[in-house]
N, C-alpha and C positions, 0 to 999 in steps of 0.2 A: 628566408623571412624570419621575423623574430618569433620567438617562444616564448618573450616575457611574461610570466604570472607572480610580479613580486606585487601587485596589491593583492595578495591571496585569499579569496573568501569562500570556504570549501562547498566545493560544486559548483565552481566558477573558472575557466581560465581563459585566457586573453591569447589572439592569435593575430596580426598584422594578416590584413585582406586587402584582395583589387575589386572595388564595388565599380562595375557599369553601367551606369546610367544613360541613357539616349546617346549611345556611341559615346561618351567620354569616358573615360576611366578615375579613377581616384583611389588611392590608396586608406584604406582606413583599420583602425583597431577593432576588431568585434570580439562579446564575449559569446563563450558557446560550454556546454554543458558537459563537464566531468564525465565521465566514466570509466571505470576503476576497477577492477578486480580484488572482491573481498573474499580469502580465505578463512570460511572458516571452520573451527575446530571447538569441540566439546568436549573436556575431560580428555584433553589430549587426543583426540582422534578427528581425521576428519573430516569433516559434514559437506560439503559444498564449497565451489568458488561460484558467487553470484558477480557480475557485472553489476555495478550500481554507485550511486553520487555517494562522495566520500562525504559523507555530514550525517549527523545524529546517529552516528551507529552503535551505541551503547542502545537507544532506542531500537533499533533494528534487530540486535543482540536477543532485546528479549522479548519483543514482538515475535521473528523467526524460531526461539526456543520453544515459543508457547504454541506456535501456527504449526507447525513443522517436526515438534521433535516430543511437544506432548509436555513442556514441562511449567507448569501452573505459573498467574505470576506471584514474586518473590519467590522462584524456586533456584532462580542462578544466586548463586554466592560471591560472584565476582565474573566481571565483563574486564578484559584489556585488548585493546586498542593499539598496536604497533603498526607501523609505515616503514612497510620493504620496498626494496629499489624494483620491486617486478607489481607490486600494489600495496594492496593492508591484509595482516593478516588479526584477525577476531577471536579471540579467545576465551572462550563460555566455562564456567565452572560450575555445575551444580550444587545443592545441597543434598541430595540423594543421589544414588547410583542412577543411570538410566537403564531399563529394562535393558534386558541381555538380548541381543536382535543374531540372528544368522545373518554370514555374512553376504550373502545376496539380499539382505535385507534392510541394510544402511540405506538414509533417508536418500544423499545425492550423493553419489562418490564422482561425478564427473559433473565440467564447469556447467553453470547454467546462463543464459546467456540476461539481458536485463528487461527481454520483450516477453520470456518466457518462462510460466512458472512449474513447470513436467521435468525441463532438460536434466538428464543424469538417473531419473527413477528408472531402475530396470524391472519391474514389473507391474502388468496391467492395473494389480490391487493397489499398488502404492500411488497410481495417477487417480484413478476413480476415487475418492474418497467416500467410506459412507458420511451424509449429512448429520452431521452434529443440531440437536434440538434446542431451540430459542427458549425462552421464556416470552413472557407473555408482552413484556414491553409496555411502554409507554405511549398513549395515543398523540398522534400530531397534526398538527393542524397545518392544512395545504400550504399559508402564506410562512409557513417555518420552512417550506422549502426553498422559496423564494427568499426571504432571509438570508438564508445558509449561502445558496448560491452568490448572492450579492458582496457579502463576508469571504468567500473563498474567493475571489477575483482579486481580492484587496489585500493578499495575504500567499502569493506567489512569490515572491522574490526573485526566486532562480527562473523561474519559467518567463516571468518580465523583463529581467536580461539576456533573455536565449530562444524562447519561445521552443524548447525540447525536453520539458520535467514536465509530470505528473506529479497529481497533488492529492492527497487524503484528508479529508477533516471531521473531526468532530463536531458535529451540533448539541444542544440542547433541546428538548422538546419545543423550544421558540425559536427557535431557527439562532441562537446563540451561537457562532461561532470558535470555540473554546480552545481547540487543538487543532494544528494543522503542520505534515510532517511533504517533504517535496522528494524524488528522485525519477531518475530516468526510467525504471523499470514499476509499472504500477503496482505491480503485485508487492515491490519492497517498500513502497511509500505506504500502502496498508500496512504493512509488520513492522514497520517506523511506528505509525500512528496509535498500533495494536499495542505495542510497547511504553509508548508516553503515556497511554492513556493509565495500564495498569501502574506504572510507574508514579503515576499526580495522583493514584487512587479514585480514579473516574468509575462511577457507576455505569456499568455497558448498557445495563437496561431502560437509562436514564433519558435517551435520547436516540441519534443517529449518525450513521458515516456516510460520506455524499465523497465521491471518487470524480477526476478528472476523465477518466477511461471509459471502457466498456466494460461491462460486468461479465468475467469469465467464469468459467465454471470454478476456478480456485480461488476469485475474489472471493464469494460468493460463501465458501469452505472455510478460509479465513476468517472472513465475517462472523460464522454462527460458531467456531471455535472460541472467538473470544465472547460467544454469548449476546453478541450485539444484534437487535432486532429486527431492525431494520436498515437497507442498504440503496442508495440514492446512485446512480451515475448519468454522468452528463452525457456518453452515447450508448449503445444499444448492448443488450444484454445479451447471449446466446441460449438457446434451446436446451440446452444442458444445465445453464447457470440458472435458466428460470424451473427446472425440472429438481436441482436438488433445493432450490429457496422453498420450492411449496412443498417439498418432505420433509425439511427443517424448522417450517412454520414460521420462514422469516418475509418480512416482505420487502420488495425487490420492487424497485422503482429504476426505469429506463427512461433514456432522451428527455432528461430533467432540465427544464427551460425556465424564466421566470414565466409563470404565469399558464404552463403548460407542461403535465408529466404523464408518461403510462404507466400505470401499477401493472404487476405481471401476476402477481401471488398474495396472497392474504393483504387483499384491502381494509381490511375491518383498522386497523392501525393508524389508517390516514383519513384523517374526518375531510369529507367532501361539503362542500358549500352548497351542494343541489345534484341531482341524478337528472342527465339528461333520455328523456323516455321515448325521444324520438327515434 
């Protein structure tokens, strides 16, 4: 079968299928969703191979710097971008040295896969992170949730031709949909998004991020590294992920519906329309 992907639109490719319908067959072109092996390397050394949609990686670059490696944003001095025959490899440069780490103490030194964001950490403390503290934030109003959501539906691309990408986006306190970064692995669509936002010079405190996922314990980690307040996802959050938001003082919203959401942690953030007392 064919392997053509010359209409190329990255994190896209095109694969000839035999679709069966009530016993008939039919031949059809379907598109389906990139996944790529990015190597990457900092200051010459290197950091990870993550699984993940080849698009916006300069975003991802310094999302991952800042989530991952600790390094503020405008701290990289240059991001490159090259395309090897085995994937891509990423190339970070800082403007300061990175702390001097022991060597059992490098961030991933083995691949990490695109559903998980632990793979490669050899020890306990480098998975468990301690919770990084919020600020105080911006308060929101319920139908900004509903907003956002309605806005991120409209603003999939890849996941509308595939239906197998995760999506990240920035809101505004009004449910503005502002930024919105896509890839297979959700944890990398956050550090996309984490990345564009510092990069447009987006005030993190200014609003919120609403995830196509479930909120893991490293979404969660991610989140309040880059100082962002409040964190919205479409399925359910884990006991861990709600245990470091309410140390971090971030608040943490699960099974975000229009019209229907659970807060887990510091509600005071999200003005409610009426307290049901029954």
């Amino acid at each position: 079968m064919s392997t053509d992907d010359g209409d190329r639109t990255p994190g896209l490719a095109r694969r000839d299928v035999l679709e069966i319908r009530d016993g008939v067959a039919s031949p059809l072109h379907d598109r389906l969703a990139e996944e790529v092996p990015v190597a990457i390397r900092c200051n010459g050394e290197e950091v990870a191979v993550m699984m993940a949609s080849p698009a916006d990686l300069e975003d991802f670059a310094h999302g991952f710097a800042l989530t991952e490696l600790g390094v503020g944003i405008g701290g990289l001095a240059s991001v490159d971008v090259q395309a090897l025959l085995e994937g891509i490899q990423l190339d970070m440069h800082t403007r300061e040295p990175l702390p001097t780490r022991a060597p059992d103490d490098r961030a991933r030194a083995l691949p990490g896969r695109s559903g998980c964001g632990i793979c490669g950490h050899r020890r306990l403390e480098d998975v468990i992170r301690r919770p990084t503290e919020v600020g105080q934030g911006a308060v929101i109003e319920v139908g900004a949730l509903d907003a956002a959501l309605r806005a991120l539906e409209k603003r999939q691309p890849l996941n509308a031709a595939t239906g197998a990408i995760h999506a990240a986006g920035w809101a505004d306190r009004t449910g503005g949909m502002r930024l919105v970064r896509e890839d297979v692995g959700r944890h990398n669509a956050l550090d996309k998004l984490i990345g564009a936002m510092g990069r447009a010079g987006i005030e993190a405190a200014d609003g919120f991020v609403l995830v196509t996922s479930r909120a893991s314990y490293e979404m969660v980690a991610k989140t309040a590294v880059a100082g962002i307040p409040m964190l919205a996802a479409m399925s359910a959050p884990t006991a861990l992920a709600v245990d470091l938001s309410r140390r971090s003082g971030m608040t943490l919203v699960g099974f975000t519906r229009v019209g229907r959401h659970v807060v887990y942690s510091h509600p005071h953030r999200l003005e409610h329309a009426m307290t049901d007392q029954s």
